[in-house]
Backbone as JSON Lines, residues from 0, in Angstrom:
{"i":0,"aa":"X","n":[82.48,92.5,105.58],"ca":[83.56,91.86,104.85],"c":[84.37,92.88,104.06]}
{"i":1,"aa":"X","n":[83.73,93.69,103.19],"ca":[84.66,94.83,102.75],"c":[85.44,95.66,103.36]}
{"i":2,"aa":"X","n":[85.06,96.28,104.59],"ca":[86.05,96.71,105.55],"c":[87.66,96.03,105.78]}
{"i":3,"aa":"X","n":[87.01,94.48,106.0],"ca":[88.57,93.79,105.98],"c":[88.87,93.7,104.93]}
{"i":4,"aa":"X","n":[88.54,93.59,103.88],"ca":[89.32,93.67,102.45],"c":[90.26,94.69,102.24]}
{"i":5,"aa":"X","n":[89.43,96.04,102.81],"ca":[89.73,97.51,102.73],"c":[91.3,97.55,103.53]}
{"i":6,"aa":"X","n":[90.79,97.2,104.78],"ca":[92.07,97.01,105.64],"c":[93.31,96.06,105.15]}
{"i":7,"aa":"X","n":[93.15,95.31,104.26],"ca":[94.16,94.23,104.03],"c":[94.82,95.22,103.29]}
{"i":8,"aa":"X","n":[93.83,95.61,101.9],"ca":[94.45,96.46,100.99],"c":[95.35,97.38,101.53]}
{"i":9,"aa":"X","n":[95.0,98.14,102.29],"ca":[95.72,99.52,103.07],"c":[97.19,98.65,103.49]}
{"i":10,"aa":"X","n":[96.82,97.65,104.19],"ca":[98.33,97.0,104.96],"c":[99.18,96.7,103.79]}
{"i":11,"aa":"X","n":[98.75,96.11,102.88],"ca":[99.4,95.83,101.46],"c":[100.21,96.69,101.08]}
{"i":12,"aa":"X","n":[99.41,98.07,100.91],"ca":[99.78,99.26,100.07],"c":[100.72,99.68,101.17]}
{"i":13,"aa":"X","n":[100.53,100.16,102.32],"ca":[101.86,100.64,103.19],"c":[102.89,100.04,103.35]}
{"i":14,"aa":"X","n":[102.53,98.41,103.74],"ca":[104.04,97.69,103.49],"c":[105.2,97.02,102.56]}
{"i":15,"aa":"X","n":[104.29,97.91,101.07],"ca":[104.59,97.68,100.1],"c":[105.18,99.48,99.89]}
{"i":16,"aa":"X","n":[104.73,100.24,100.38],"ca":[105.29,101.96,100.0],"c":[104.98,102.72,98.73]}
{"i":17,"aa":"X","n":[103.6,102.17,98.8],"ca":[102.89,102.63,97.61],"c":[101.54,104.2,97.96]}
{"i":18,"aa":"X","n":[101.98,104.84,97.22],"ca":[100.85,105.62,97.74],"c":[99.86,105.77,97.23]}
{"i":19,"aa":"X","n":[99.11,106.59,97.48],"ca":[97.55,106.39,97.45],"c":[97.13,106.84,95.82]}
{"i":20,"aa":"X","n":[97.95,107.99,95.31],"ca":[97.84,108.64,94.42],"c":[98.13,107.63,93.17]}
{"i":21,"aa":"X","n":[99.05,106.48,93.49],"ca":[99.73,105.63,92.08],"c":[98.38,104.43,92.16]}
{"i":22,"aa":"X","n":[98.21,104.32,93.09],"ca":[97.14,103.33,93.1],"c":[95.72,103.99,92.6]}
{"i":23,"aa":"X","n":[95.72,105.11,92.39],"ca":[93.98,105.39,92.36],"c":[94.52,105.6,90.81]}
{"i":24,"aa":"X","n":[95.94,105.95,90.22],"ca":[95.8,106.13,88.69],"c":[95.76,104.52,88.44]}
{"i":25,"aa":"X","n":[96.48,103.62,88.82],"ca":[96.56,102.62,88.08],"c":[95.21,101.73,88.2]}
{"i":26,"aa":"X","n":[93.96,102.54,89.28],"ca":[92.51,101.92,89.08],"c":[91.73,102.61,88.49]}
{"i":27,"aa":"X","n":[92.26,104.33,87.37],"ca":[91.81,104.78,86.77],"c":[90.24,105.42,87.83]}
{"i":28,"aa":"X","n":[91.0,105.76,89.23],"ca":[89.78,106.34,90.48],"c":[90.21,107.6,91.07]}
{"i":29,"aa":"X","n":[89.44,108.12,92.01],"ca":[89.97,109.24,92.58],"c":[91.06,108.91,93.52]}
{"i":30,"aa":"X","n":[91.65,109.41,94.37],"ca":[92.62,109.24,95.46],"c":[91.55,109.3,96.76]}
{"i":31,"aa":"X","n":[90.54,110.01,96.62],"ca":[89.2,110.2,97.46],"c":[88.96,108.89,97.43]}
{"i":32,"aa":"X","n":[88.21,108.01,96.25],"ca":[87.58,106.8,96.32],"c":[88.26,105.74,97.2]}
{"i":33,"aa":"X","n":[90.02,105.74,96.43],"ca":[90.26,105.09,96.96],"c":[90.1,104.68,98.34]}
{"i":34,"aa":"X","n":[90.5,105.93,99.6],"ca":[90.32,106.08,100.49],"c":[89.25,105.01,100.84]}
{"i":35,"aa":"X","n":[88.16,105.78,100.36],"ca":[87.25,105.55,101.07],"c":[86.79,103.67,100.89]}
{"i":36,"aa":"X","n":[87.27,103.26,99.98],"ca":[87.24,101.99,99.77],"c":[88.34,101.36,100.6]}
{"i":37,"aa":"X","n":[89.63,101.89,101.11],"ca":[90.41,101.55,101.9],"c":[89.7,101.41,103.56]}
{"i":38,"aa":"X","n":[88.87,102.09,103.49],"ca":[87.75,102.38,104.83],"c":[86.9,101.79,104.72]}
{"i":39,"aa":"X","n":[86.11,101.05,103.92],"ca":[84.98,100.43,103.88],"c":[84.21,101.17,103.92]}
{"i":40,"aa":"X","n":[84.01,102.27,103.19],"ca":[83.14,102.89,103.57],"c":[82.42,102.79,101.88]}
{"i":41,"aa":"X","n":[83.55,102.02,100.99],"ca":[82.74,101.73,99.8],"c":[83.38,100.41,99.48]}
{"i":42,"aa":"X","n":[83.06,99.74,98.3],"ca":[83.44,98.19,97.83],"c":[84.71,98.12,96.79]}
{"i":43,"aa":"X","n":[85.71,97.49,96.93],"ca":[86.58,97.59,95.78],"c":[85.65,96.52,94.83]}
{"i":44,"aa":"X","n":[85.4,96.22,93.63],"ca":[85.29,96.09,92.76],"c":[85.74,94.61,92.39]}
{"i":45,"aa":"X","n":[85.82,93.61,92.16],"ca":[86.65,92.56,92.01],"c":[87.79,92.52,90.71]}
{"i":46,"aa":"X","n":[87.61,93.35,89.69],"ca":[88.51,93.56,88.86],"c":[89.44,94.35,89.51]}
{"i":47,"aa":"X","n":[89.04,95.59,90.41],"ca":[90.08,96.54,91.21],"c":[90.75,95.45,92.32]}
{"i":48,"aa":"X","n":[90.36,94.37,92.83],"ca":[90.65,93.41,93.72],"c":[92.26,92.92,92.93]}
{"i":49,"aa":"X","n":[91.57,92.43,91.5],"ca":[92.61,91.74,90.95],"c":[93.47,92.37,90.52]}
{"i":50,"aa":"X","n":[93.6,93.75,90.02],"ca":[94.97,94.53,89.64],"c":[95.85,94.83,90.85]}
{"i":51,"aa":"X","n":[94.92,94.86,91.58],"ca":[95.18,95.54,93.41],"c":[96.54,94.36,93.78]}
{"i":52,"aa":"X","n":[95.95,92.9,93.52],"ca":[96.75,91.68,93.76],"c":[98.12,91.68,93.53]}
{"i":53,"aa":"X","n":[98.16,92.15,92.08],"ca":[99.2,92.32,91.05],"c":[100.29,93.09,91.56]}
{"i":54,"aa":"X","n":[99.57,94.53,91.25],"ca":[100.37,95.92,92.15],"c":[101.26,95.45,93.69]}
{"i":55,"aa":"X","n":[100.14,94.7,94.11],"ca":[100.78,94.96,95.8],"c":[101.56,93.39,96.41]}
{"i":56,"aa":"X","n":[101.27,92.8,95.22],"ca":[102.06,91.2,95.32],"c":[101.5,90.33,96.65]}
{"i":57,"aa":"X","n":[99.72,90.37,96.25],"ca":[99.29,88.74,97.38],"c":[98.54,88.3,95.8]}
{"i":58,"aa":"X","n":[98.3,87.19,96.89],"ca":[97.19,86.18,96.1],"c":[95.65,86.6,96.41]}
{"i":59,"aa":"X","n":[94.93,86.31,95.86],"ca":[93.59,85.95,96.31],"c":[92.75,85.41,97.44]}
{"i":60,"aa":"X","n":[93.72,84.02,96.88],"ca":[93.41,83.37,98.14],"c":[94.13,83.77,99.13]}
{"i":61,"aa":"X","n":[95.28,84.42,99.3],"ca":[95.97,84.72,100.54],"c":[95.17,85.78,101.41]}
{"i":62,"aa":"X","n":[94.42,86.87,100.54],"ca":[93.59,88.02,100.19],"c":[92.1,86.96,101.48]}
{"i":63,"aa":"X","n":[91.66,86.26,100.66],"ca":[91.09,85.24,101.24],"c":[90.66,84.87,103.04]}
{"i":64,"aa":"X","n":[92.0,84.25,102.83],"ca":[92.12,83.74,104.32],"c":[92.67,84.66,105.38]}
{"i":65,"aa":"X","n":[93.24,85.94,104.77],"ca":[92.99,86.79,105.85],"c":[92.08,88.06,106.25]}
{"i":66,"aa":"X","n":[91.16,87.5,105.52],"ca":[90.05,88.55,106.15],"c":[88.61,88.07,106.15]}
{"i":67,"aa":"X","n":[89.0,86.18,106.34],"ca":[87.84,85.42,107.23],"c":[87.33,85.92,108.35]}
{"i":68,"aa":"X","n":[86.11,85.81,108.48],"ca":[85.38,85.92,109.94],"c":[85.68,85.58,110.65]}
């Protein structure tokens, strides 16, 4: 499940033209972490979920239903 989270996030952030560097200050993370949380290769956080929302303009629930099984 985090992978698709990871992946939503990433689609968010590119089709929004945000880079990696404004997003890892405004989660107070590395630009590394981020990554790697963009990869699933770690968990965003659910507070990082919800600023993430904010920043990149979805919902939750939109967040939600596209990265059902």
């Amino acid at each position: 499940m985090h992978t698709r989270i990871g992946k939503y996030i990433h689609e968010k952030r590119i089709e929004k033209h945000v880079k990696l560097k404004d997003v890892s200050e405004r989660l107070h993370i590395t630009v590394t972490n981020v990554h790697q949380k963009e990869k699933g290769l770690r968990k965003f956080t659910l507070q990082e979920v919800v600023i993430l929302s904010d920043m990149l303009g979805f919902s939750l629930d939109e967040m939600k239903e596209q990265t059902k099984e």
